[in-house]
Wavefront OBJ file of the C-alpha trace (Angstrom):
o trace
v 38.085 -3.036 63.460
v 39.812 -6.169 62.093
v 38.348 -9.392 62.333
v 40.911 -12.365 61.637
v 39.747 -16.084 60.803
v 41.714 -18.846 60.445
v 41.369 -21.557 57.624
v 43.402 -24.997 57.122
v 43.080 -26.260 53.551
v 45.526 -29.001 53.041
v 49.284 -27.641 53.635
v 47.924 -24.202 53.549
v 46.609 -21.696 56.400
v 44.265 -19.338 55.192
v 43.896 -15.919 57.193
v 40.990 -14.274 56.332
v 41.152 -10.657 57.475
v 37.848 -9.429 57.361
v 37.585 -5.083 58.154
v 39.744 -2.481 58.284
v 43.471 -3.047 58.275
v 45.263 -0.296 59.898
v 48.565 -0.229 62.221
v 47.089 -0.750 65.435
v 46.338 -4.179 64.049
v 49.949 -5.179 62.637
v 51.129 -6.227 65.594
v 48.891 -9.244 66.223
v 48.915 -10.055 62.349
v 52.584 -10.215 62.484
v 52.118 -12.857 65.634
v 49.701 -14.292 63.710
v 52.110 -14.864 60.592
v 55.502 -15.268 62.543
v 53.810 -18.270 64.171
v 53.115 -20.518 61.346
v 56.322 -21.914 60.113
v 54.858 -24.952 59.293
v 52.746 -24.270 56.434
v 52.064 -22.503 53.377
v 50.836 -18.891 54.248
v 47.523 -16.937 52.661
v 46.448 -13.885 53.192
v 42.471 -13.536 52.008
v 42.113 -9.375 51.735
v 38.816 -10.015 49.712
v 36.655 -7.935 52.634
v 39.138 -5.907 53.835
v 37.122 -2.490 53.246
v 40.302 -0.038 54.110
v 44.263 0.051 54.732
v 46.642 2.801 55.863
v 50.302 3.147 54.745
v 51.895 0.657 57.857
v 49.436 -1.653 56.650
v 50.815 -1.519 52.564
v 54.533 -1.783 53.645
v 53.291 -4.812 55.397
v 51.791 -6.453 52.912
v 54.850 -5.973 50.812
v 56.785 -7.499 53.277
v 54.586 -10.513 53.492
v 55.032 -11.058 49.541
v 58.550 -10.905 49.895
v 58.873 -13.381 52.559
v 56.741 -15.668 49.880
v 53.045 -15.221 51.751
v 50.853 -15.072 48.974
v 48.034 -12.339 48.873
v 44.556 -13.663 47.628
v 41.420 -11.499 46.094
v 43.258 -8.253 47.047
v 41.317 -5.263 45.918
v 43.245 -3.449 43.023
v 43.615 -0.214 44.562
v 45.822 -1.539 47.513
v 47.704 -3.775 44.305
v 48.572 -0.464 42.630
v 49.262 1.388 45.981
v 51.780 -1.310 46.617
v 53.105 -1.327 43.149
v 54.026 2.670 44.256
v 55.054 2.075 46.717
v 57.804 -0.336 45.682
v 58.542 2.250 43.349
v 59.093 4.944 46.098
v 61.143 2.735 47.925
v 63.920 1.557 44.833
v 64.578 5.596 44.427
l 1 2 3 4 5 6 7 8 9 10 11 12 13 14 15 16 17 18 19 20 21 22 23 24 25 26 27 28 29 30 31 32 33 34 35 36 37 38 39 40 41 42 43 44 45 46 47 48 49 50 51 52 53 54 55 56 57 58 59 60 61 62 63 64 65 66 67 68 69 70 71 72 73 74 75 76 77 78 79 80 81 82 83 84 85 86 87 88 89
């Protein structure tokens, strides 16, 4: 289960993603994050508990299109680090 909550702070939009990030979620996160063109973009992974693979390649992809990624938990860091890695062979 994934449990998404929404923050304004000044220019930025804080989504909080509180659970278990998996693929069945992606699609409504990518709504979520498609849909805010207008500000600054946060992701807060600080009690997000477990991720699969679809949900590392995301988070990649949010980084590159300049989202930051607040109080993520190193393991997913270094599995994203690899995975990086993986994908530049």
């Amino acid at each position: 289960m994934l449990r998404i909550e929404k923050e304004i702070a000044g220019p930025r939009l804080i989504l909080r993603l509180i659970g278990r990030l998996h693929s069945e979620h992606l699609g409504e996160l990518r709504e979520k994050v498609r849909g805010e063109t207008s500000r600054f973009l946060v992701l807060d992974l600080a009690d997000v508990h477990l991720v699969d693979l679809h949900s590392i390649r995301f988070l990649c992809d949010c980084q590159d299109q300049k989202i930051e990624l607040h109080n993520c938990a190193p393991y997913i860091l270094e599995w994203m680090r690899r995975e990086r890695a993986e994908e530049s062979r």
